[in-house]
DSSP file (Angstrom, degrees, kcal/mol; ACC not computed):
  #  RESIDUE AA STRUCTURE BP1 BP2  ACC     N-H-->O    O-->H-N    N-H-->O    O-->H-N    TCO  KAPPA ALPHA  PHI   PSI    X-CA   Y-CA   Z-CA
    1    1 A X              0   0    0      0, 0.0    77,-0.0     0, 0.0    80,-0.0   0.000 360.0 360.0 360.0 104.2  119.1  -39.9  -34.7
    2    2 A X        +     0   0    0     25,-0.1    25,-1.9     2,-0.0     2,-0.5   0.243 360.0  72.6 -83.6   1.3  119.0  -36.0  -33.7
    3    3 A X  E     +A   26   0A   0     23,-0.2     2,-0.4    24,-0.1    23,-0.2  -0.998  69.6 148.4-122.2 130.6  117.3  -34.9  -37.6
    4    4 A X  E     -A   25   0A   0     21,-2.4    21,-1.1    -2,-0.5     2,-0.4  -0.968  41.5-156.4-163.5-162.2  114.0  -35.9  -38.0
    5    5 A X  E     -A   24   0A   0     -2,-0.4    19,-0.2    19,-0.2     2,-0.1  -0.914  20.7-144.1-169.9 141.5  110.6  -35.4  -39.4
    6    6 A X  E     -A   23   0A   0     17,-1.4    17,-0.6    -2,-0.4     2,-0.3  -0.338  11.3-136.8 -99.8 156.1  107.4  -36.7  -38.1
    7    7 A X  E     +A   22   0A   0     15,-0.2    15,-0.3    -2,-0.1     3,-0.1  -0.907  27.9 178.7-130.1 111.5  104.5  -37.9  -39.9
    8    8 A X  E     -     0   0A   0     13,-4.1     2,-0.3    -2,-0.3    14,-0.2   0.699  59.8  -3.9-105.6 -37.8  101.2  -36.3  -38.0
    9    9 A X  E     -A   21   0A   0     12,-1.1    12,-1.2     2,-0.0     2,-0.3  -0.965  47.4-158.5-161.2 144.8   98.4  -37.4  -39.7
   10   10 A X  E     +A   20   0A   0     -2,-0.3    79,-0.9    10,-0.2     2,-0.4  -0.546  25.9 175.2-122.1  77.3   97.4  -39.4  -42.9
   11   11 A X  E     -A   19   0A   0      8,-1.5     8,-2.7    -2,-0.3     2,-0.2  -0.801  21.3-149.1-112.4 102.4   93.9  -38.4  -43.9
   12   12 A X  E     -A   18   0A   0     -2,-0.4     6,-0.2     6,-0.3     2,-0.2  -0.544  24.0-146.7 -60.3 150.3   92.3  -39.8  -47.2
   13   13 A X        -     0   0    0      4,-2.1     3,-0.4    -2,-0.2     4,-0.1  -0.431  22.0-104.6-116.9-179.9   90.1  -37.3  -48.4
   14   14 A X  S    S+     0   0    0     -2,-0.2     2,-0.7     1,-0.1    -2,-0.0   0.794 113.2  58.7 -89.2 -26.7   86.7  -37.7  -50.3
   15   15 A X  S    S-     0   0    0      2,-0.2    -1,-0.1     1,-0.1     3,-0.1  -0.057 122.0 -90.7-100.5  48.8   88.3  -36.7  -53.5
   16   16 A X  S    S+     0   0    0     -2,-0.7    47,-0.4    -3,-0.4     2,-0.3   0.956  89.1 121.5  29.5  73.0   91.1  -39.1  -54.2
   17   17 A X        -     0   0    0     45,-0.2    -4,-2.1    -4,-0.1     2,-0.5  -0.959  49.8-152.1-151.9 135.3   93.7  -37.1  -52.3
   18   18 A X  E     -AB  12  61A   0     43,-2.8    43,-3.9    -2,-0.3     2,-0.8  -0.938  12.4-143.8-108.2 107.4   95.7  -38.2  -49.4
   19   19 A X  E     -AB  11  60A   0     -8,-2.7    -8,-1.5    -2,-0.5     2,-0.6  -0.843  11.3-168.5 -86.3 117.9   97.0  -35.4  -46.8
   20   20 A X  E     -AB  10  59A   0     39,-1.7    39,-1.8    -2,-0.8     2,-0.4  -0.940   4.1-175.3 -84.2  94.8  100.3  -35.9  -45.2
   21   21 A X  E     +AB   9  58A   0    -12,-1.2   -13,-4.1    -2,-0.6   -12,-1.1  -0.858  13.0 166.2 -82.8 118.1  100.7  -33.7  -42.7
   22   22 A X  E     -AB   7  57A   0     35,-1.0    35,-3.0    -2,-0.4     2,-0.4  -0.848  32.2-137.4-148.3 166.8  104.6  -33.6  -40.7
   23   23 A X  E     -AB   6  56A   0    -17,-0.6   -17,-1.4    -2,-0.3     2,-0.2  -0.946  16.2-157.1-130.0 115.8  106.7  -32.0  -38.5
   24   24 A X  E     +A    5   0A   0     31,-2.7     7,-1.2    -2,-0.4     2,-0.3  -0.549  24.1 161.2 -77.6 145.2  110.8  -31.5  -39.4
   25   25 A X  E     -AC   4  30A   0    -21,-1.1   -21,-2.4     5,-0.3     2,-0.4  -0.997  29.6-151.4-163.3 159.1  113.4  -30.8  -36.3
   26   26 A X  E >  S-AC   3  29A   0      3,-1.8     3,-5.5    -2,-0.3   -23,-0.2  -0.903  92.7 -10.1-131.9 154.7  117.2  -31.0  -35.4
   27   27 A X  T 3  S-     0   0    0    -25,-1.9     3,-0.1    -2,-0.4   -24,-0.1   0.687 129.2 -61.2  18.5  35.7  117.8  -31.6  -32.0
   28   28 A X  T 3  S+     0   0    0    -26,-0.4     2,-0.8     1,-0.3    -1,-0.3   0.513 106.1 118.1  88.3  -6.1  114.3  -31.0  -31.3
   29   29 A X  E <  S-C   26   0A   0     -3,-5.5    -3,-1.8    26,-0.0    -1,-0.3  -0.827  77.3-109.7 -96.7 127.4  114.1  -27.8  -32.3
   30   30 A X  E     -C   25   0A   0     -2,-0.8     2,-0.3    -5,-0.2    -5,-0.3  -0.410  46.2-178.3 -61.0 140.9  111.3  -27.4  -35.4
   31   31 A X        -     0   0    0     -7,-1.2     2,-0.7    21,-0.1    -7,-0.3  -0.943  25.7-119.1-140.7 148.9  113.7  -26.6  -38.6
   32   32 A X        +     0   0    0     -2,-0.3     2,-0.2    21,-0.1    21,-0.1  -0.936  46.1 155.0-118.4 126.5  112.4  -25.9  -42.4
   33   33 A X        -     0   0    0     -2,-0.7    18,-2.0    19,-0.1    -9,-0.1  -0.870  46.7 -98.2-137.7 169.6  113.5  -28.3  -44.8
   34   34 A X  E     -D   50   0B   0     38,-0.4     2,-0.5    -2,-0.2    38,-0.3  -0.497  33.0-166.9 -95.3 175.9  112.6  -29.8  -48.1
   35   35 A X  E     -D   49   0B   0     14,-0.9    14,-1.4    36,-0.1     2,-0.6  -0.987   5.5-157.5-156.9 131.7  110.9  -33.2  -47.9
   36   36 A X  E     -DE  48  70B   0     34,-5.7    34,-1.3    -2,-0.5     2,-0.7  -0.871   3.5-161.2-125.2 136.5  110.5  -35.4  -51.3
   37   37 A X  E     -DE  47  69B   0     10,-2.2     9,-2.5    -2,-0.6    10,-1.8  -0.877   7.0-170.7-121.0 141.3  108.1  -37.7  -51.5
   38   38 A X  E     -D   45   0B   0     30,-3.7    30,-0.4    -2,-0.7     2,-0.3  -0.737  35.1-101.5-138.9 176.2  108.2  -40.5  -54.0
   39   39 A X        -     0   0    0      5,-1.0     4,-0.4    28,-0.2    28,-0.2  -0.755  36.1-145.6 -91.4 151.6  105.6  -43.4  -55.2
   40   40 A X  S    S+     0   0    0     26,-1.9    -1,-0.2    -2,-0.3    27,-0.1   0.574  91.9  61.7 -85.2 -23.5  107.0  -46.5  -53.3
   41   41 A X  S    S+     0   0    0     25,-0.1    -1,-0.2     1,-0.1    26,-0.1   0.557 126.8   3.9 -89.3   7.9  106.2  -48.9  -56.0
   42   42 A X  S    S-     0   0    0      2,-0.1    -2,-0.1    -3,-0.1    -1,-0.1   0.585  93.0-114.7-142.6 -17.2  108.5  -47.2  -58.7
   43   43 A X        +     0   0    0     -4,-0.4     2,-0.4     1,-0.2    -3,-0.1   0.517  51.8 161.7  94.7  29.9  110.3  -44.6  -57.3
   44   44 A X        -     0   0    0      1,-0.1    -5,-1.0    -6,-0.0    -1,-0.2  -0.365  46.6-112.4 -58.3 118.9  109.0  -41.9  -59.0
   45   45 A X  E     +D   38   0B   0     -2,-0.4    -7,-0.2    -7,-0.2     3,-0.1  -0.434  39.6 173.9 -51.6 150.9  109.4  -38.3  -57.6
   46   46 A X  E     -     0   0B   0     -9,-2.5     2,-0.3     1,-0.3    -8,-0.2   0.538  55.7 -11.9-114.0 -42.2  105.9  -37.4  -56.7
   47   47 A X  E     -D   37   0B   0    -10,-1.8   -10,-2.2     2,-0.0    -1,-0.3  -0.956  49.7-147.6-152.1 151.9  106.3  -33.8  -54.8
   48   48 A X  E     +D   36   0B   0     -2,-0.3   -12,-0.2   -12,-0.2     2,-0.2  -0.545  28.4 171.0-135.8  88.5  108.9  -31.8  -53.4
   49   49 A X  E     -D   35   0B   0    -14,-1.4   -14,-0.9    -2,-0.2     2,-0.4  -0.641  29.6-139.2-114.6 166.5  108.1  -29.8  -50.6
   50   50 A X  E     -D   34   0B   0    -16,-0.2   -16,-0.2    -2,-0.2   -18,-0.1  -0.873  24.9-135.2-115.4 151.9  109.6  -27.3  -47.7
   51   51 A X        -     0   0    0    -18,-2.0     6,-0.2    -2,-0.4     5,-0.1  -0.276  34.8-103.9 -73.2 175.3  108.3  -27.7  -44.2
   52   52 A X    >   -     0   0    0      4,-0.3     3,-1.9   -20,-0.1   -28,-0.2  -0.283  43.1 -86.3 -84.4 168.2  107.6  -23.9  -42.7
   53   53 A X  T 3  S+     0   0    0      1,-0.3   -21,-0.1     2,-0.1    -2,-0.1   0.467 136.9  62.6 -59.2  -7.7  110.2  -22.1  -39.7
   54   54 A X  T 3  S-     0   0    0      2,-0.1    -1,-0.3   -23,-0.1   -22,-0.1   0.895 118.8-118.4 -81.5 -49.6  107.8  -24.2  -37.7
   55   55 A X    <   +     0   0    0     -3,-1.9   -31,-2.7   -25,-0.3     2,-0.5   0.000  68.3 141.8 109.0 -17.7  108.8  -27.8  -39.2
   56   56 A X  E     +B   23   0A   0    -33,-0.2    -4,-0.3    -5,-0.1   -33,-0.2  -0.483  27.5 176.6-106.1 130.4  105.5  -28.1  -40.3
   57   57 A X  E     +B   22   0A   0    -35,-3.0   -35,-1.0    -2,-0.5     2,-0.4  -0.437  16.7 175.9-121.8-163.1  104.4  -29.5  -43.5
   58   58 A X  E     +B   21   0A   0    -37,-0.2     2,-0.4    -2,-0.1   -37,-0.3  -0.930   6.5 163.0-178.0 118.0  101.7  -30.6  -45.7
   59   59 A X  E     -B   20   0A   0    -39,-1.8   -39,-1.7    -2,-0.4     2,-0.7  -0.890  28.0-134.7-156.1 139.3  101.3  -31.9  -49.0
   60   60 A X  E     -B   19   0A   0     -2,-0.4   -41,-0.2   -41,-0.3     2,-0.2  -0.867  31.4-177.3-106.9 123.6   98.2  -33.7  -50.8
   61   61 A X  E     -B   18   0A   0    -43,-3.9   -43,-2.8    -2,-0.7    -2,-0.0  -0.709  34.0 -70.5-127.1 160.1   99.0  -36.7  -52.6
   62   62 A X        -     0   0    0    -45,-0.3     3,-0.4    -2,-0.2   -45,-0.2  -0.292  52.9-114.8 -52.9 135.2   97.3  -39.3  -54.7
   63   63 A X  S    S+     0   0    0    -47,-0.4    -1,-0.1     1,-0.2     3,-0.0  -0.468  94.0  24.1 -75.3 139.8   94.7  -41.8  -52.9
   64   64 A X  S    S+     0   0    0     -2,-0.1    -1,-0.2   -47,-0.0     2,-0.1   0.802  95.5 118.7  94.5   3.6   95.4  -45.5  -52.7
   65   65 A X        -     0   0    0     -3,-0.4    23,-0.1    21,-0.0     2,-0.1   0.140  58.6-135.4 -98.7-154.6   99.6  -45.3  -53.1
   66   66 A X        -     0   0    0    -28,-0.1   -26,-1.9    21,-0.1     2,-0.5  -0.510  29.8-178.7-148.9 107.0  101.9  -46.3  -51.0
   67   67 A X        -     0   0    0     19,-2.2   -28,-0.2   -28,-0.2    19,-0.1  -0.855  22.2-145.7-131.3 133.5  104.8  -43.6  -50.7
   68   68 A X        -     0   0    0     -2,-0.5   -30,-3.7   -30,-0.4     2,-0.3  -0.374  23.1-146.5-113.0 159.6  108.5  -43.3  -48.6
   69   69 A X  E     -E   37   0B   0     14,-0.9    14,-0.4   -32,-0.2     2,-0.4  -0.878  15.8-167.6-133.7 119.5  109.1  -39.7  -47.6
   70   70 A X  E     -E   36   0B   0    -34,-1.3   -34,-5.7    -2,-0.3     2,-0.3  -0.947   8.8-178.0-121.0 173.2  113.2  -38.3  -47.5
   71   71 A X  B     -F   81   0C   0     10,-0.8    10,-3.1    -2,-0.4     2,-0.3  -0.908   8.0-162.6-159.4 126.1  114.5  -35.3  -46.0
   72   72 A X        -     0   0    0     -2,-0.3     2,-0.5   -38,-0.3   -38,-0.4  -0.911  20.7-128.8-129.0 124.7  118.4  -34.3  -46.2
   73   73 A X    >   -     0   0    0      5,-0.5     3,-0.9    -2,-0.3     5,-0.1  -0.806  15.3-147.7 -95.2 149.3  120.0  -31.8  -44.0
   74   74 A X  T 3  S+     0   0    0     -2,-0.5    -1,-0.2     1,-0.3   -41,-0.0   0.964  92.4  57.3 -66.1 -47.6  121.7  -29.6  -46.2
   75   75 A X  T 3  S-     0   0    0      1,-0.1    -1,-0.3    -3,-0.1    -2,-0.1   0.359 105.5-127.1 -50.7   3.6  124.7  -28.7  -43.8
   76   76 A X  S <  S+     0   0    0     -3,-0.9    -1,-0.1     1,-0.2    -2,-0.1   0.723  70.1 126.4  63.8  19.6  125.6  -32.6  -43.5
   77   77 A X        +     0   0    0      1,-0.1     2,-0.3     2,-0.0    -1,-0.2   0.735  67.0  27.1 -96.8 -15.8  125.6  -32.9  -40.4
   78   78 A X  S    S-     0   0    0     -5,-0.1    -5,-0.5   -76,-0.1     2,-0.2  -0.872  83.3 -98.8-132.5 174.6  123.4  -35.5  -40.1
   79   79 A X        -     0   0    0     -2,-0.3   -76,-0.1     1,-0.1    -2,-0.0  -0.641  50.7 -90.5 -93.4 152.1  122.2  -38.5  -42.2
   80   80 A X        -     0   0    0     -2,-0.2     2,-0.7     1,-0.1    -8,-0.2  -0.003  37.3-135.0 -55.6 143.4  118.9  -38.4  -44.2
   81   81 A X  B     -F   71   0C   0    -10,-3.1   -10,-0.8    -3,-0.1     2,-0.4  -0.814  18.4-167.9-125.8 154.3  116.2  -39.4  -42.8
   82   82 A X        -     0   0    0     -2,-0.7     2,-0.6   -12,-0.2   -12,-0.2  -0.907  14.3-170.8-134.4 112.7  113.7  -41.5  -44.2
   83   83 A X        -     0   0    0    -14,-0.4   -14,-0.9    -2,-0.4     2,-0.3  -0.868  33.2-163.1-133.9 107.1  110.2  -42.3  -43.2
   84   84 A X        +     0   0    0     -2,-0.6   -16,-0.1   -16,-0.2   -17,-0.1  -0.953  59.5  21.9-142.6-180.0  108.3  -45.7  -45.8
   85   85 A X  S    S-     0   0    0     -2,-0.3     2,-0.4     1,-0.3    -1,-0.2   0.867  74.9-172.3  84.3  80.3  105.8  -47.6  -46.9
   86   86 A X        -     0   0    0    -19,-0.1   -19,-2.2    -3,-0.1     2,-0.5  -0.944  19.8-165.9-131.4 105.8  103.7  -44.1  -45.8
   87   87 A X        -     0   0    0     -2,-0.4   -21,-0.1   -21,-0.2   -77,-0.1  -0.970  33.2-121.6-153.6 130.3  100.0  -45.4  -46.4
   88   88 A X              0   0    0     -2,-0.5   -77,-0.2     1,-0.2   -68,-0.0  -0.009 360.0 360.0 -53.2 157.3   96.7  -43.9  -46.6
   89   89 A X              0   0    0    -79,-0.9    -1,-0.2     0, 0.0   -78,-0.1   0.081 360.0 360.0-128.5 360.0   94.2  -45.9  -43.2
């Protein structure tokens, strides 16, 4: 798989909020792309966000969920990639 996006850290917070922190790349190279993240038990969009020219992204999510991550390159050149069952430790 040459598209992908990283999951860096999964931090519950003291205030029921979960930070997801990630890094997006093509061929290794950091790339900025959108990344949607949905509740894993219903599929409910939760967030929709784009990573920075870096790859790097960030999003604070509800504690205590359990939630799968996609990311689509727009040019088509590769298949989506898709990182679940994404769960607060």
């Amino acid at each position: 798989m040459k598209y992908t996006f990283e999951i860096c850290s999964l931090t519950p917070t003291t205030s029921k909020l979960t930070v997801i922190k990630g890094i997006t790349s093509e061929l290794g190279a950091p790339v900025s792309r959108l990344v949607r993240i949905y509740c894993r038990s219903n599929g409910a969009l939760i967030k929709t966000i784009r990573s920075d020219v870096q790859g790097r992204f960030k999003a604070y999510l509800p504690n205590l969920i359990q939630f799968t991550l996609v990311s689509i390159d727009p040019k088509r050149n590769f298949n989506a990639v898709i990182q679940d069952n994404v769960v607060p430790k």
